[in-house]
Backbone bond lengths (Angstrom), bond angles and torsions (degrees), N, CA, C in turn:
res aa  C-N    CA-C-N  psi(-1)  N-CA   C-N-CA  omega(-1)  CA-C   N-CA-C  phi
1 X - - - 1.464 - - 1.529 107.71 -
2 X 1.521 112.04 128.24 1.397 101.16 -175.46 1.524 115.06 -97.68
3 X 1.210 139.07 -147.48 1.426 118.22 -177.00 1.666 109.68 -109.76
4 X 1.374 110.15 -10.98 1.516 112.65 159.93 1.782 98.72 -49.12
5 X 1.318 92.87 -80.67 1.620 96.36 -176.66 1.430 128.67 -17.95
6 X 1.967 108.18 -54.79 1.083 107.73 -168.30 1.672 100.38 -77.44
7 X 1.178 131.34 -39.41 1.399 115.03 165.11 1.429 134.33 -34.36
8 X 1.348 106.82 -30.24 1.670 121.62 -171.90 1.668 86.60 -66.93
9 X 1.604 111.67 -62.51 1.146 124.69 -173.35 1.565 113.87 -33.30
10 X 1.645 105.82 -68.38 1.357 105.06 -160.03 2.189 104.53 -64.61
11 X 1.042 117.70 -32.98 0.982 143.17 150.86 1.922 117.57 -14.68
12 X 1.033 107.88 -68.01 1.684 134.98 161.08 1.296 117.84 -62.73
13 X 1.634 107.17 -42.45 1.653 100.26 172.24 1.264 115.65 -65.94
14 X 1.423 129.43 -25.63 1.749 128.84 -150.82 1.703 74.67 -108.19
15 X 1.260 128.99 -33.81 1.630 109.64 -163.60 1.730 121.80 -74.02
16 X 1.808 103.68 -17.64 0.837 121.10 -174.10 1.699 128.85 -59.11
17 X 1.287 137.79 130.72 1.340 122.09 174.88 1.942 124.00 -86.98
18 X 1.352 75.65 105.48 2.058 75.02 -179.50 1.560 117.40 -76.07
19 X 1.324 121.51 149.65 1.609 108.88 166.52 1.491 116.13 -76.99
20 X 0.721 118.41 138.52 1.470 125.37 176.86 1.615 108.31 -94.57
21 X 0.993 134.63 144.71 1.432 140.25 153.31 1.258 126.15 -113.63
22 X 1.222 121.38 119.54 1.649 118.84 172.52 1.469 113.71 -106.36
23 X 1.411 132.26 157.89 0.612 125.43 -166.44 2.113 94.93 -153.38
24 X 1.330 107.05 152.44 1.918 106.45 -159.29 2.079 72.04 -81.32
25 X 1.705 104.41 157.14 1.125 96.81 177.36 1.831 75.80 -114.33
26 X 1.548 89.83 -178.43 1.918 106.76 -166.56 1.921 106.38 -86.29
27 X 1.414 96.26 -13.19 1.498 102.43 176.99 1.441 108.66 -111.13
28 X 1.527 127.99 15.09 1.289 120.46 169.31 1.645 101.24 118.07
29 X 1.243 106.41 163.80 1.856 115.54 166.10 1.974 94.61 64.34
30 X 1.021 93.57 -170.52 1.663 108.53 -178.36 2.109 103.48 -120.71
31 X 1.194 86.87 156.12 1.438 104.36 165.68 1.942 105.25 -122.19
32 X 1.553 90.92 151.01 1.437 105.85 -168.33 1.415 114.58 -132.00
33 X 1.239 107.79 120.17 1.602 116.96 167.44 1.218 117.69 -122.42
34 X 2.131 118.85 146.13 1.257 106.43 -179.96 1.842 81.64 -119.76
35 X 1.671 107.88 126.76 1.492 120.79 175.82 1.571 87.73 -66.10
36 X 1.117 142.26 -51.98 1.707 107.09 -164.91 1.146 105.00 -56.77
37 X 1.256 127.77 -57.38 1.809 115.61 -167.06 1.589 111.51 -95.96
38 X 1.413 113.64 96.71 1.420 130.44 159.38 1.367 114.74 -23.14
39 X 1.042 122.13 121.61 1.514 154.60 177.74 1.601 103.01 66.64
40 X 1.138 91.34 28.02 1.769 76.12 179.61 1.670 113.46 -111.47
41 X 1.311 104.99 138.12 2.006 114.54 -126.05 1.988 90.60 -146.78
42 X 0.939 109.47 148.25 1.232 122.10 179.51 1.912 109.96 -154.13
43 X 1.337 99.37 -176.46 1.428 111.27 150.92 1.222 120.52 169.36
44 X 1.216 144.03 165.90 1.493 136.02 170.51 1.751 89.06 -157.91
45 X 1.898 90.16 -178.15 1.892 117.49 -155.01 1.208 100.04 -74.97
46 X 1.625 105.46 -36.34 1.669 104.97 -170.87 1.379 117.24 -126.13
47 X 1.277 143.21 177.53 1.411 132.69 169.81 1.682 112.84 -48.29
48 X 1.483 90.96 -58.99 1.841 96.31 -166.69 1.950 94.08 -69.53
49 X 0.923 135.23 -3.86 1.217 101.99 178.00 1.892 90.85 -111.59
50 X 0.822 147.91 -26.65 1.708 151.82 143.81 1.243 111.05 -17.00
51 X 1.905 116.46 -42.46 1.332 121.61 177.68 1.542 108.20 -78.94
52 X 1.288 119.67 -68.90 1.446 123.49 170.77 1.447 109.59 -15.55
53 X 1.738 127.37 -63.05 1.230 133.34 -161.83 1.260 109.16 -73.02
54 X 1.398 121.89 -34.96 1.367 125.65 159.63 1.842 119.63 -49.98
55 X 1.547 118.09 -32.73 1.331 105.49 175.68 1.263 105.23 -93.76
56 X 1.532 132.35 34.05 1.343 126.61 -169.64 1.982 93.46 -135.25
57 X 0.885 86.51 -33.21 1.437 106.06 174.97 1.735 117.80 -58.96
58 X 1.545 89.65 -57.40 1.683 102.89 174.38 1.515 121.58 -68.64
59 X 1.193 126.28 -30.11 1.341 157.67 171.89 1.692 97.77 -54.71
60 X 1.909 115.28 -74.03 1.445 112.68 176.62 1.510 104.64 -49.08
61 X 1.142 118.55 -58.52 1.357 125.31 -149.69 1.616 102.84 -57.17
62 X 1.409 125.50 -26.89 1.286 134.94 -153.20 1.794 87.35 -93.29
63 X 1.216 115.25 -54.32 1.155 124.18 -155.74 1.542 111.75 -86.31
64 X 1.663 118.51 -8.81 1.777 115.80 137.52 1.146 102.31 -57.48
65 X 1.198 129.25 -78.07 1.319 141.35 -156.30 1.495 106.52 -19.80
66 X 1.294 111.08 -63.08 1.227 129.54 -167.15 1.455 113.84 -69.64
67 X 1.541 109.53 -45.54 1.764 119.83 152.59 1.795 105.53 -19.81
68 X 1.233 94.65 -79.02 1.251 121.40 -166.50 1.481 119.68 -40.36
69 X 1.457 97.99 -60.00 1.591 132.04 175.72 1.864 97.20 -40.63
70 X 1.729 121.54 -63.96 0.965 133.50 -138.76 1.860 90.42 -84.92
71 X 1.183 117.74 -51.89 0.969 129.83 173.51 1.843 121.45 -44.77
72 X 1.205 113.83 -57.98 1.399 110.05 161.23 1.394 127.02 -62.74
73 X 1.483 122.85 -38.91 1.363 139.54 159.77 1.683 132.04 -54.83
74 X 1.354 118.90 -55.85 0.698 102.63 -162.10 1.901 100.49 -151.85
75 X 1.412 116.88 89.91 1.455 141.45 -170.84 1.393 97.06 -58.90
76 X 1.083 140.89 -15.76 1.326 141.80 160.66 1.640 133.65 -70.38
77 X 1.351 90.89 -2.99 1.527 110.56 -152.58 1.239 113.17 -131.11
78 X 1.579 116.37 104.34 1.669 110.73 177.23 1.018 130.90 -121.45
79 X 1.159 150.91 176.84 1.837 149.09 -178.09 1.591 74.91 -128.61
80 X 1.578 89.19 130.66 1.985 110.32 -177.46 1.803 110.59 -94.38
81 X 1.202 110.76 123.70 1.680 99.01 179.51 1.192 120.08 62.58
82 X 1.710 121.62 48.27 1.182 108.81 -177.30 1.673 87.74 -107.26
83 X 1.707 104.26 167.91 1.505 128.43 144.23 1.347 111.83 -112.27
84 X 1.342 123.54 167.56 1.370 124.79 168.29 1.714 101.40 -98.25
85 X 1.391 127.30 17.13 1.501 133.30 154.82 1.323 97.98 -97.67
86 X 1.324 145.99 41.34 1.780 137.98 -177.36 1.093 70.94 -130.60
87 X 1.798 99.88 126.15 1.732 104.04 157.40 1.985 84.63 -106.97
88 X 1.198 95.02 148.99 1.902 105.92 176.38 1.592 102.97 -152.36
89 X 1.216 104.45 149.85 1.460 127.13 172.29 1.655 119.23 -55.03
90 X 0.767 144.01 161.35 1.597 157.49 159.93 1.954 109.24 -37.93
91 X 1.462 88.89 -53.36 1.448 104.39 178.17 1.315 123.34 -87.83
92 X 1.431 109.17 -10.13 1.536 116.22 163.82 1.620 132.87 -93.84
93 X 1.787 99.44 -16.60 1.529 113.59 157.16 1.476 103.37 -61.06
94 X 1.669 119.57 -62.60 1.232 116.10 -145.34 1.591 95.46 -65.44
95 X 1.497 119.12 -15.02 1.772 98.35 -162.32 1.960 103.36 -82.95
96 X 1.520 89.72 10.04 1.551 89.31 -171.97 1.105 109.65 -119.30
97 X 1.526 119.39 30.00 1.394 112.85 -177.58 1.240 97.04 -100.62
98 X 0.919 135.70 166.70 1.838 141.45 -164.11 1.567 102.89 -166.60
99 X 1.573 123.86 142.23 1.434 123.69 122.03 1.061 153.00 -61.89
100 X 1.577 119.01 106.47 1.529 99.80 -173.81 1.298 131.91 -97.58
């Protein structure tokens, strides 16, 4: 895979529409799961802020993934200055992908 490619890739992941599920939690606010990406869990007090955390949620969750992904794959290949507490955009991963 060359790095055009993986751009297309990372590109498609953030463009993609996930379902979200909410669900009323028993102590108030909603809890949030997206079934495509396994364990990935949210929640907030009210709907609109339940939703928000959900696109912040999908964003981390995408952007281990990709940690992860790059790391087993390809030893040549790093994301610069990351935490897995950095939530970043689609276009703010890709400006940090580098060769090393």
């Amino acid at each position: 895979m060359n790095r055009k490619q993986i751009l297309s890739e990372i590109d498609h992941l953030f463009k993609q529409n996930y379902e979200i599920v909410f669900t009323e939690a028993e102590e108030g606010g909603y809890n949030v799961s997206v079934p495509e990406l396994p364990g990935c869990f949210t929640q907030g007090d009210t709907y609109d802020e339940a939703l928000k955390n959900a696109g912040e949620a999908i964003r981390v969750y995408i952007y281990g993934e990709l940690q992860h992904f790059y790391k087993q794959n390809f030893n040549h290949f790093t994301i610069e200055n990351s935490k897995a507490s950095d939530v970043k955009t689609g276009n703010e991963i890709k400006k940090e992908l580098s060769f090393g």
